[in-house]
C-alpha positions in Angstrom: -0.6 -118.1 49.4 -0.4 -118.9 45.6 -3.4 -115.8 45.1 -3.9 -114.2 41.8 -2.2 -110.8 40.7 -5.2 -108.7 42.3 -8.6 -110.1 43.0 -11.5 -107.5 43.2 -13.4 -107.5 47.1 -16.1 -109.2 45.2 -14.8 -112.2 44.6 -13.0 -113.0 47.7 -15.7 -114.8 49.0 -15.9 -117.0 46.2 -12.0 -117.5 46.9 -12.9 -118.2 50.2 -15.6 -121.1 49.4 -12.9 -122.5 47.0 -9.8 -122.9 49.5 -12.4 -124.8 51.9 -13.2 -127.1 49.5 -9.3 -127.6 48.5 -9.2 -127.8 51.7 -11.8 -130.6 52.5 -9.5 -132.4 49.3 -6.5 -132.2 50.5 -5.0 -130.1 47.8 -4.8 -126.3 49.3 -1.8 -124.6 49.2 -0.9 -123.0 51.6 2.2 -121.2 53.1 4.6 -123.3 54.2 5.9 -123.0 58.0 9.5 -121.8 57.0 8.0 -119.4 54.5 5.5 -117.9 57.5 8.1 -118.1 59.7 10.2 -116.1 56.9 7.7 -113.5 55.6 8.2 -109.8 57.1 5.1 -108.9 58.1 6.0 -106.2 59.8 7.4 -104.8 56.4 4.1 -105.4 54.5 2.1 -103.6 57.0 4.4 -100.3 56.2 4.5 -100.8 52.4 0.5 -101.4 52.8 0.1 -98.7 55.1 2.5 -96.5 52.5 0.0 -97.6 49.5 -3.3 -96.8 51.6 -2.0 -93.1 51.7 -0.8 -92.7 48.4 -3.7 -94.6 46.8 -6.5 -92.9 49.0 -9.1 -90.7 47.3 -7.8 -88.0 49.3 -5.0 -88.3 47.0 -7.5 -87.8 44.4 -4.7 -89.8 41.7 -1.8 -88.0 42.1 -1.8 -86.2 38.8 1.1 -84.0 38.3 0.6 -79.8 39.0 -2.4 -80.8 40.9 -3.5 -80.5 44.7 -2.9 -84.7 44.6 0.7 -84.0 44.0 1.3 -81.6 46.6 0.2 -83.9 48.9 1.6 -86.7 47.8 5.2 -84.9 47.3 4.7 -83.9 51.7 4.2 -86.9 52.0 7.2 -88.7 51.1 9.1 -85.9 51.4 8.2 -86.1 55.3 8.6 -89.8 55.3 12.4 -89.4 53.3 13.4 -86.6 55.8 12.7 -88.6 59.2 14.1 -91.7 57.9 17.1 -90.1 57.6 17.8 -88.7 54.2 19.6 -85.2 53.3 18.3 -83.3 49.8 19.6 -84.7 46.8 19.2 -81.9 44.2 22.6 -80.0 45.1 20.7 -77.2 44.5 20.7 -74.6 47.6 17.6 -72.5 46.1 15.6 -75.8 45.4 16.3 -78.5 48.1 14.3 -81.9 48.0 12.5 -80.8 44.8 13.6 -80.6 41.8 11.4 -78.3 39.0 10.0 -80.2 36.1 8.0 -77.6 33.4 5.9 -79.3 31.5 4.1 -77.9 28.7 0.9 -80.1 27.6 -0.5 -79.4 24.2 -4.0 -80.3 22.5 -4.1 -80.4 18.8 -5.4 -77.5 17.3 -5.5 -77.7 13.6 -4.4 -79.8 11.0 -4.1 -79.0 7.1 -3.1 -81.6 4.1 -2.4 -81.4 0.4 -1.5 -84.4 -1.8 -0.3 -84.5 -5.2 -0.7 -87.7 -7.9 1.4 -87.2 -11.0 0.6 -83.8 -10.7 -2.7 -84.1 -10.1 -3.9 -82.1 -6.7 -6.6 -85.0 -4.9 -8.7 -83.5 -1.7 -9.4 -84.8 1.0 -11.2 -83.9 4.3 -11.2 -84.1 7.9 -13.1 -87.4 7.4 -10.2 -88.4 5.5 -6.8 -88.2 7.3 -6.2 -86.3 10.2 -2.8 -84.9 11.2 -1.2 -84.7 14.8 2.2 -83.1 16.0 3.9 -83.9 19.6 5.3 -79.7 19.1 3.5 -76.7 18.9 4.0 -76.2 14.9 5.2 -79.3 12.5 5.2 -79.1 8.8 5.9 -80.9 6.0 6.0 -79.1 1.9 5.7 -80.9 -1.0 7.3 -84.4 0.2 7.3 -87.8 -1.9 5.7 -90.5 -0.1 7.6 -93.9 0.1 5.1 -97.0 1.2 7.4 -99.0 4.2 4.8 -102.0 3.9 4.2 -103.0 7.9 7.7 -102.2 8.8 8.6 -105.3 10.6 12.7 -105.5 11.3 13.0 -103.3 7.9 16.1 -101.0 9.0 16.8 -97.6 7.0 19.6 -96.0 6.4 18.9 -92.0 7.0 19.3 -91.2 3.1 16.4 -93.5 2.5 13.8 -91.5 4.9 15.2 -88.3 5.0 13.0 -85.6 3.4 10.3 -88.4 2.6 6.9 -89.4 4.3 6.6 -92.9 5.1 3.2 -95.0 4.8 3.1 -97.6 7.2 0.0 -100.2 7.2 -1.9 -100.2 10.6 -0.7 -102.5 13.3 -3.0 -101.3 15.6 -1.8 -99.2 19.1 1.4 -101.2 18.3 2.1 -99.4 15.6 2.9 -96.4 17.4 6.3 -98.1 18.1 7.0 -98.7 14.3 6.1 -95.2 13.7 8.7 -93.8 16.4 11.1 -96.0 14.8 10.5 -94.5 11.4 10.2 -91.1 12.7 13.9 -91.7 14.8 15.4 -93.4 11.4 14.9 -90.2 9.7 11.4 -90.4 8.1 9.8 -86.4 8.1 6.3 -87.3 8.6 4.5 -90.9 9.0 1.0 -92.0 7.7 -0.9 -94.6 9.1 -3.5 -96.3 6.4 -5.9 -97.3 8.6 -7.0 -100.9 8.1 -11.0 -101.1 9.1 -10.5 -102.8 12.8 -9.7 -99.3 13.7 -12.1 -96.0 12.5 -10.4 -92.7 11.7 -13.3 -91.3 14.6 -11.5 -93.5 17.4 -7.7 -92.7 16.9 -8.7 -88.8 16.7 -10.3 -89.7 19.9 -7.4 -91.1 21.2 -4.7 -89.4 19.5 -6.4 -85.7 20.0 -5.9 -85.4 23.8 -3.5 -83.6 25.5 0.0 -84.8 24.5 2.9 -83.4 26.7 6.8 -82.6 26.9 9.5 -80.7 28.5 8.7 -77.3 28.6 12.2 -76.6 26.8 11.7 -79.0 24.0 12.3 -77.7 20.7 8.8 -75.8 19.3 8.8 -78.3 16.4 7.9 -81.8 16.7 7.2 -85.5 15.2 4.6 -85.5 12.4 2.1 -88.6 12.4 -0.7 -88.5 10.1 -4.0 -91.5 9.9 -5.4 -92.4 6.6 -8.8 -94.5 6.2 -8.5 -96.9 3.5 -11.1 -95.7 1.6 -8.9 -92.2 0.9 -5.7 -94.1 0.3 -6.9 -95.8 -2.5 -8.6 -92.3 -4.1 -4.4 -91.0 -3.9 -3.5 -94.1 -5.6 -6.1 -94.7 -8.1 -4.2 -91.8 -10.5 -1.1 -93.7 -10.2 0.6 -97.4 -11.5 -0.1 -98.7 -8.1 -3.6 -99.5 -6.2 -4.0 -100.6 -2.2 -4.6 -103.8 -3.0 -1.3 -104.4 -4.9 0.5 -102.8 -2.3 -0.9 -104.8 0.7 -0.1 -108.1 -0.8 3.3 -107.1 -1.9 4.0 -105.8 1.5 3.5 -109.7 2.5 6.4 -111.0 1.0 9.2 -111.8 2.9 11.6 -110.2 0.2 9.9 -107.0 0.3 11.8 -103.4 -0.4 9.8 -100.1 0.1 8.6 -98.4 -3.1 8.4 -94.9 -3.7 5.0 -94.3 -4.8 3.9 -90.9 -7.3 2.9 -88.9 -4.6 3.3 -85.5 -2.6 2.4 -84.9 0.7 2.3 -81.3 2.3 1.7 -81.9 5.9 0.9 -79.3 9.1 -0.3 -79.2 12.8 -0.6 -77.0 15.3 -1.4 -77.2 19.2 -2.6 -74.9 22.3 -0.2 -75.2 24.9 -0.6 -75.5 28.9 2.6 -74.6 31.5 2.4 -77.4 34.4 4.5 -76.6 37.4 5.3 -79.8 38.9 8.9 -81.8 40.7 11.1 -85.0 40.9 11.8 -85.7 44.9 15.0 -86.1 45.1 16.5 -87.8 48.4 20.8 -88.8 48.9 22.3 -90.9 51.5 26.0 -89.9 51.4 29.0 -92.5 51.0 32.0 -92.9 52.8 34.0 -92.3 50.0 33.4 -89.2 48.2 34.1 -89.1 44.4 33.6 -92.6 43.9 30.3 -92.4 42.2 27.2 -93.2 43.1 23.9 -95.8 43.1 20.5 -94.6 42.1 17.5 -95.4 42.9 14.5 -94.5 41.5 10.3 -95.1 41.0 7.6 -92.5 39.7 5.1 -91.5 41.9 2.4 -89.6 39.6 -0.7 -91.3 38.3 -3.5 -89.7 35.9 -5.8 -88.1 38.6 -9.7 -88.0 37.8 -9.7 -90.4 34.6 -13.2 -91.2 33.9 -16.3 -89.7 33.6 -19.9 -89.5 34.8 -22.4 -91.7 34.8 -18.8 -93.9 35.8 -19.2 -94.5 39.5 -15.1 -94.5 40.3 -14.0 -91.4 38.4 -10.0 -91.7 40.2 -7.3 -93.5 38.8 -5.3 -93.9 42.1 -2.5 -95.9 40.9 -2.8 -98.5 44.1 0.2 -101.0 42.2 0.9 -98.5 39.7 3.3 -96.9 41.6 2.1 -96.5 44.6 3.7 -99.9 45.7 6.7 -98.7 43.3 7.3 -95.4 45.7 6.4 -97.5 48.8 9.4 -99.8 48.6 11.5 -97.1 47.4 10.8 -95.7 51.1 11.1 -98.7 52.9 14.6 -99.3 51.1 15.8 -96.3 52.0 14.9 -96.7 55.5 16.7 -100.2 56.0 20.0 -98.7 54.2 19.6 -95.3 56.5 19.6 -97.7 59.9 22.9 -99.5 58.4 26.7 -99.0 57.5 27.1 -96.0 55.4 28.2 -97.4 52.0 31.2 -96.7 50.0 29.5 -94.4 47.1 26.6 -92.0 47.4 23.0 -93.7 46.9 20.0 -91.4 45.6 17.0 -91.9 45.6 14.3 -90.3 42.8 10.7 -90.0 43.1 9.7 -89.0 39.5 7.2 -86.7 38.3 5.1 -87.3 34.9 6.4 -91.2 33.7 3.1 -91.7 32.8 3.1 -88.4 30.6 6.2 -90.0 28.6 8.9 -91.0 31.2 9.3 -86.4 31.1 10.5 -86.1 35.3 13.6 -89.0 34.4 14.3 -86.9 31.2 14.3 -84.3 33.3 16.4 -85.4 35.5 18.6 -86.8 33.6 19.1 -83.5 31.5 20.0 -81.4 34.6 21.4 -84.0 36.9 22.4 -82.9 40.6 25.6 -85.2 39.8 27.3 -86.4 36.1 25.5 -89.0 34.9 28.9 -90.5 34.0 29.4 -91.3 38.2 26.5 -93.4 38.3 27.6 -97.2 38.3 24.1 -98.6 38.7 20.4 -97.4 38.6 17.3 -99.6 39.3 14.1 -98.7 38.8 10.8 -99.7 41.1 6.9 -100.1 39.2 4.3 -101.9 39.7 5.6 -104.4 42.3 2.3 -105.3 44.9 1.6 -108.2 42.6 3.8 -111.2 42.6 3.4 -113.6 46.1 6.0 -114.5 48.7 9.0 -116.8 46.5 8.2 -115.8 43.1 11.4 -115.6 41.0 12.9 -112.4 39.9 13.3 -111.1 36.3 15.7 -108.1 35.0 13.8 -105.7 32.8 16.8 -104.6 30.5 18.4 -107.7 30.3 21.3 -107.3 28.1 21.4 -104.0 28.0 23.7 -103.2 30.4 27.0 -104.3 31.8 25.1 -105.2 35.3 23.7 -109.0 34.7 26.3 -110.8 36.1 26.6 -108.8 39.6 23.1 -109.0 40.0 22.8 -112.5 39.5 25.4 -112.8 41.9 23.7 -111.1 44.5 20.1 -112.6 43.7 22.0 -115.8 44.5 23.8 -114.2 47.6 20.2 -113.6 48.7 18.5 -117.1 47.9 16.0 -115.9 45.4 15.8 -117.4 41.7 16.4 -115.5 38.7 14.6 -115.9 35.4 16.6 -115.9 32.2 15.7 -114.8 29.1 14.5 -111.5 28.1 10.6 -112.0 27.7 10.5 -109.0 30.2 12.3 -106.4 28.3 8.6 -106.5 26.3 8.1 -103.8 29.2 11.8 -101.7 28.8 10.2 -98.9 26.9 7.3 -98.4 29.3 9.2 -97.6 32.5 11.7 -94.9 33.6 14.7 -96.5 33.1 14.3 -96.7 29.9 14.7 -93.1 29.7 18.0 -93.2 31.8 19.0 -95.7 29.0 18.6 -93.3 26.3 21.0 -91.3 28.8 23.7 -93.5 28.7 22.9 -94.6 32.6 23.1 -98.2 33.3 19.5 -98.6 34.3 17.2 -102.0 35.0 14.4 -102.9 36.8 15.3 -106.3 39.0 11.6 -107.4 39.9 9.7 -110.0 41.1 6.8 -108.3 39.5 8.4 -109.3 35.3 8.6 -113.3 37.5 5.6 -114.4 36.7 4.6 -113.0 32.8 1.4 -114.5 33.3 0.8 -112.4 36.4 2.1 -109.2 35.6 0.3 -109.6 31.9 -3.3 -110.1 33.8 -2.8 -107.4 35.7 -2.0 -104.9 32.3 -5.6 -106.4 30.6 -7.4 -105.9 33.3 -6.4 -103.0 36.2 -3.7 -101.1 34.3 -4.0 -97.3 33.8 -8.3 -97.9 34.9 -10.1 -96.9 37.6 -9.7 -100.6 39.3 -6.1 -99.8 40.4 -7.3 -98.9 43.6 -7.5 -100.0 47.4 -10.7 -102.0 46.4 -8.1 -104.5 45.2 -6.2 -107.8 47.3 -3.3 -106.4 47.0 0.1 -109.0 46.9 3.2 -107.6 49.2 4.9 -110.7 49.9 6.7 -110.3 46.8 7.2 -106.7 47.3 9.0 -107.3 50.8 11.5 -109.7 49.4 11.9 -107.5 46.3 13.1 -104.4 49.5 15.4 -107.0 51.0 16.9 -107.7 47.6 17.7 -103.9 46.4 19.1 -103.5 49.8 21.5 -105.9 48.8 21.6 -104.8 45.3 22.8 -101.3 46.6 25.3 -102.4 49.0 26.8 -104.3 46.6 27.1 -102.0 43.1 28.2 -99.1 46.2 30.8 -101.0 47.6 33.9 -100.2 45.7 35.6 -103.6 46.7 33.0 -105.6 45.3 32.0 -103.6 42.0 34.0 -101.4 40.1 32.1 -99.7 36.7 33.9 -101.3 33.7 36.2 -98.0 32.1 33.9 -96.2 29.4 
């Protein structure tokens, strides 16, 4: 049935009052006999029966270095090794789990100094606060260049190097422009904050725990938050005001300017260790050294997430990724119970995606095999949303050498595939986007991205909250065609007669 992305127990009854009356009209949609006949119900039942675990209180969220993931990490580890499965790692001294170190840090301090024509301008705490993703960042004596709202400006390094960028607020958006300026070369970046947003709620926001890999380098990105108020005392020494700035940074011919300012920027953070592991699974192929498949969701969620007087204080992650990790498991069990393929297929359970993608860095920074063998990964999140027959979409579209076999097999397998690339919105926020940055040829195939409508209601109003939970109708029709289809998917990218890796 045509239901919603995830409708709240509450309101089913209202549902229910609806469909009789579409009912008594003539106009209820319902499934059709082929499609019952069709459906696997016996496959939703597992993946249900899989989220009901995961997503349980007992589970308590699954956060990573916690008693949540220790259960949750028996738990599919017991499922993977009587479906079948051998240890993945390669690693005698570490089978099935693989280490991740994870170092979380809090900011500490911060300290600024700014400069006008040579003129030394103070300003406080309630001015501009500073925030590093390392343990120690600083920035001496460094001329600011004003970058307008840095919409599809590119830079060549010489422009950013050695300089601070300020960027006008776009918001929690911006955080994107402000990576991009950061990874074009930029040493710090400051935000002037634009009234929707106080200085008070991006300290909140921007002051909790950030985290990494515990052998990141000790240094780290620099991003600063300016109120408007404070910008415009720095500028009011100089030939340019806010104002001016903010309606040149309008026009479509617009060029940064270097304004007549010096920032001296620094931060500091305490540091945590977390302990935690990627579950790594292999089914081995008939033919050894000709590379391999992987497969791959994150099992970690954000544990106790809210606060009293909050009556649900657990994020469980019901469709984020509890389903993900479920139909990783189920796909593994149909591919165990059939022909051994020609290459390897592995299968990754990752730790601390929603930390920052960290357990598919880590993994793809001390692989169990090159990264170079693997012809094909595909990523599983958020998938108990879309109903029976909704289309599939590929999250990376374009960004791989894998469209056209996939839309072979999508075909092979009767299901529709959307074109275009309104999906790859979501590239960034998933694991195989970090296996991208890698150099692994990484989508997510999903009929989740099928339906942007869907998938969009479900990231306004359950994502990352305390409503991702068992409380909600949960959609696995969708979810037991999308295990059918990376059966296929895999069969086909392992088979060495049907796909062979373009030369690199």
């Amino acid at each position: 049935m045509n239901r919603l992305t995830a409708i709240p127990g509450k309101c089913r009854g209202a549902l229910r009052a609806a469909a009789l009356f579409a009912l008594l009209c003539g106009v209820l949609v319902l499934p059709t006999v082929a499609e019952a006949a069709s459906r696997d119900k016996a496959l939703e039942k597992r993946l249900r029966e899989h989220i009901e675990v995961l997503a349980s209180d007992d589970f308590d969220g699954r956060q990573p270095g916690t008693d949540g993931e220790a259960k949750t990490l028996r738990y599919l580890g017991r499922q993977w090794f009587d479906i079948g499965l051998q240890s993945g790692t390669n690693d005698p001294s570490n089978p099935w789990f693989a280490p991740v170190t994870l170092v979380a840090r809090e900011p500490a301090a911060s300290r600024t100094q700014f400069i006008a024509r040579g003129r030394h301008v103070p300003l406080t705490d309630q001015d501009v606060i500073v925030i590093t993703s390392g343990k120690r960042s600083l920035v001496r004596n460094a001329p600011m260049l004003f970058v307008g709202r840095a919409d599809n400006l590119e830079f060549s390094r010489n422009e950013l190097a050695g300089r601070v960028a300020v960027v006008l607020d776009a918001g929690e958006e911006g955080s994107l422009r402000q990576d991009a300026l950061l990874e074009q070369g930029a040493s710090a970046v400051i935000t002037v904050l634009d009234g929707f947003r106080s200085l008070s709620q991006v300290e909140a926001r921007r002051k909790r725990s950030g985290y990494a890999l515990s052998d990141d380098a000790l240094g780290g990105d620099l991003e600063a938050f300016i109120t408007a108020k404070a910008m415009s005392r720095l500028l009011s020494g100089t030939s340019r005001s806010l104002a001016s700035l903010e309606a040149i940074a309008g026009r479509k011919n617009f060029t940064p300017i270097p304004l007549e300012i010096t920032a001296s920027l620094e931060a500091t953070t305490r540091e945590t260790t977390i302990h935690t592991y990627n579950l790594i699974g292999r089914l081995p192929g008939r033919t050894p050294g000709s590379g391999a498949v992987l497969l791959s969701a994150h099992w970690d969620h954000f544990g106790e997430c809210a606060e009293p007087p909050a009556e649900d204080l657990i994020c469980n992650g019901a469709i984020d990724n509890a389903s993900g990790v479920a139909v990783l498991t189920e796909i593994a069990r149909r591919l165990a119970k059939g022909t051994r393929p020609d290459r390897d297929v592995y299968f990754l359970a990752t730790t601390a995606e929603e930390l920052g993608l960290l357990g598919a860095h880590a993994f793809a920074e001390a692989p169990p095999i090159p990264l170079s063998s693997i012809v094909a990964a595909f990523n599983i999140d958020t998938v108990a949303i879309a109903p029976y027959g909704t289309p599939v979409a590929i999250v990376g579209e374009g960004m791989t050498g894998l469209d056209a076999d996939i839309a072979k097999v999508v075909k092979q397998e009767k299901r529709k595939l959307i074109s275009g690339k309104d999906a790859n919105q979501y590239v960034r926020r998933q694991d195989g986007w970090a296996l991208l940055q890698h150099d692994v040829p990484a989508v997510m195939v999903s009929s989740a991205y099928g339906d942007m409508a869907r998938i969009k209601r479900y990231f306004d109003e359950y994502y990352h909250r305390p409503g991702d939970d068992l409380n909600l109708d949960l959609e696995l029709g969708g979810a037991a065609q999308d295990v059918a289809l990376h059966v296929a998917l895999v069969r086909w990218f392992a088979d060495t007669k049907s796909f062979a890796p373009p030369v690199k």
